[in-house]
C-alpha positions as CSV (number, residue, x, y, z in Angstrom):
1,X,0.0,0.0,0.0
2,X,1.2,3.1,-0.8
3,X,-0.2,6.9,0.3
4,X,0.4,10.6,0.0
5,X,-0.3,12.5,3.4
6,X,-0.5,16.2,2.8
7,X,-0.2,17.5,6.1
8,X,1.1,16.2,9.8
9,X,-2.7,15.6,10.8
10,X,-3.3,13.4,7.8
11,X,0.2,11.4,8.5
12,X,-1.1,10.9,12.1
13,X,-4.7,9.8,10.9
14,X,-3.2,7.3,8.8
15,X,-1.0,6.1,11.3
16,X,-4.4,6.0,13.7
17,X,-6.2,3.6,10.9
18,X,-2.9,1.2,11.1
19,X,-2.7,1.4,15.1
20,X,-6.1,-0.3,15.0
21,X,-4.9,-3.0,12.6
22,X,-1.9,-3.9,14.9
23,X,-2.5,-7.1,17.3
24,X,-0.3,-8.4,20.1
25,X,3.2,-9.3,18.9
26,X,3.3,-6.8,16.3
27,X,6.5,-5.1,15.6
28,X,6.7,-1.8,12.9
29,X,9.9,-0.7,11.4
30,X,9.7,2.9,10.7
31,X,12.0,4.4,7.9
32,X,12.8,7.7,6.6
33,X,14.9,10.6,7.0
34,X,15.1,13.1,9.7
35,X,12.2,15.1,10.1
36,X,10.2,12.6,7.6
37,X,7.6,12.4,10.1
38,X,8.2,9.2,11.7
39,X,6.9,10.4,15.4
40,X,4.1,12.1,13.6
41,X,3.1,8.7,12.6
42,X,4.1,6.7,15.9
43,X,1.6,9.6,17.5
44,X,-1.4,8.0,15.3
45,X,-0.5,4.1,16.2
46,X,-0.5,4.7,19.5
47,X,-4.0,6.6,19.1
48,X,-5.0,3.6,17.3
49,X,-3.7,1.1,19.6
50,X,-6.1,3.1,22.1
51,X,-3.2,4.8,23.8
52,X,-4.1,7.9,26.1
53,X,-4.5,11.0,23.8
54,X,-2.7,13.2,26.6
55,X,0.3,11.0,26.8
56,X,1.6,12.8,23.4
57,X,3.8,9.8,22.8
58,X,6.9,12.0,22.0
59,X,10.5,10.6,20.3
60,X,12.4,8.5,23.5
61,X,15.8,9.4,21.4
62,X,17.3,10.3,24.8
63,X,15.9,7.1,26.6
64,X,15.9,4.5,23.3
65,X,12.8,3.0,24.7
66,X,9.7,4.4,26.0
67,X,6.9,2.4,27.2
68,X,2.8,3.4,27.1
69,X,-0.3,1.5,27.5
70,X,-3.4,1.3,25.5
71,X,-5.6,-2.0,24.3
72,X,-2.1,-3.5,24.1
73,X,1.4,-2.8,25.7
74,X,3.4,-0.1,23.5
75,X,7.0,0.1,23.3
76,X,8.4,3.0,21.4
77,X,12.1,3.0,20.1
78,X,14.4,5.5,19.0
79,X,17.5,4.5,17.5
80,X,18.9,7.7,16.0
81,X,21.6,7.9,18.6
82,X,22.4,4.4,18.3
83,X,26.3,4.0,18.1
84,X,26.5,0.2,17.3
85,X,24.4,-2.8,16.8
86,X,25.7,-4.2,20.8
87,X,23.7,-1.6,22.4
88,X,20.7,-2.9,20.3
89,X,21.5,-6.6,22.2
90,X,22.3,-4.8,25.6
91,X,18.7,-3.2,25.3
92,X,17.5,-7.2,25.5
93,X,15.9,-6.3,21.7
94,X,14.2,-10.0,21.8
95,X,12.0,-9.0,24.3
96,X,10.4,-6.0,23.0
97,X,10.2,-8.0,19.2
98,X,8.9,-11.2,20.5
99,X,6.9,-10.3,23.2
100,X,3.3,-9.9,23.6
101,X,3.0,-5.9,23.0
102,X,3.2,-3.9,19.8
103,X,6.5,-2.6,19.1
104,X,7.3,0.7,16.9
105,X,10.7,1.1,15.9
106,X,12.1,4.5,14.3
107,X,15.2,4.5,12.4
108,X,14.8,1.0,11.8
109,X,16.9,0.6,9.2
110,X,20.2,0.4,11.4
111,X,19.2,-2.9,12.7
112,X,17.3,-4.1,9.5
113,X,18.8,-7.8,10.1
114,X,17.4,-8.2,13.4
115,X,14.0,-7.1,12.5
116,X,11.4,-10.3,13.2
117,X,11.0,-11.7,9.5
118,X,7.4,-10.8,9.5
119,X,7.0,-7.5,10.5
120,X,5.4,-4.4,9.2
121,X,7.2,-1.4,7.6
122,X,6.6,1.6,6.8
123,X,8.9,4.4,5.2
124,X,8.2,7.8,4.6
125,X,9.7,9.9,2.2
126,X,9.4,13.7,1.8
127,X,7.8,14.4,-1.1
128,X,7.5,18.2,-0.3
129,X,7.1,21.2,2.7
130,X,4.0,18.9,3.7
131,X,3.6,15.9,1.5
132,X,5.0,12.4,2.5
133,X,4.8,9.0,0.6
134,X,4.4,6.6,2.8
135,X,4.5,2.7,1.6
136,X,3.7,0.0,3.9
137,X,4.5,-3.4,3.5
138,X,4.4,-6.7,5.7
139,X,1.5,-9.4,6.1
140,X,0.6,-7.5,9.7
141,X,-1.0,-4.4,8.3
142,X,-2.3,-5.9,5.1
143,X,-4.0,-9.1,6.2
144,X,-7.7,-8.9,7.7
145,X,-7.9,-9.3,11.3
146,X,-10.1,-13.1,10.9
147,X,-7.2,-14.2,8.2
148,X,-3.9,-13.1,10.5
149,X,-5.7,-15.3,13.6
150,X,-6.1,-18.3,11.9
């Protein structure tokens, strides 16, 4: 799937329609440049994984790892300040990927090879002052709910 957002508001609806999608286990690699719009988007999955609209879920780039709860457990990471792949294994990355929350990853592309095999991902590229193209691929996001649980 691929889609043209025209504005921060319409990057964080979209993101709001995929949070709902997402189920327990989930893990979504988020790629793009620097100020792409990548916590813009993290801001709508967490609305649409039902997390609370005043916890502005903000980038954890001084933390790595920032935790919130909604319908499901929400771990946000931030890996722009990552230095080397060994602090990606000191965070303990297996139990954020394979555990039973959703996990969003920004600047996922550092640690591509670690990534679960099926996860979602979504990169956003700046098309303009305001437009983004966002594609999204992986089995997650794309299959109906009734199909992905059977």
């Amino acid at each position: 799937m691929e889609q043209i957002t025209r504005s921060p508001e319409e990057t964080q609806a979209l993101g709001e329609k995929i949070g709902r999608k997402l189920r327990e286990g989930d893990v979504v690699a988020l790629i793009g440049e620097l100020g792409a719009g990548k916590t813009c988007l993290t801001q709508g999955l967490g609305l649409g994984l039902g997390v609370d609209p005043n916890l502005y879920l903000t980038s954890p780039s001084f933390t790595l790892i920032k935790e919130y709860r909604g319908r499901l457990r929400v771990y946000h990471i931030d890996l722009y300040r990552l230095n080397s792949i060994k602090e990606v294994y000191e965070l303990g990355f297996e139990e954020y990927f394979y555990g039973s929350g959703v996990t969003i990853v920004e600047w996922a592309d550092r640690i591509e090879t670690l990534l679960p095999p099926e996860h979602v991902r979504i990169e956003i590229e700046v098309v303009s002052e305001n437009e983004r193209r966002i594609k999204l691929t992986g089995q997650a996001c794309l299959t109906p709910t009734s199909e992905k649980n059977k």
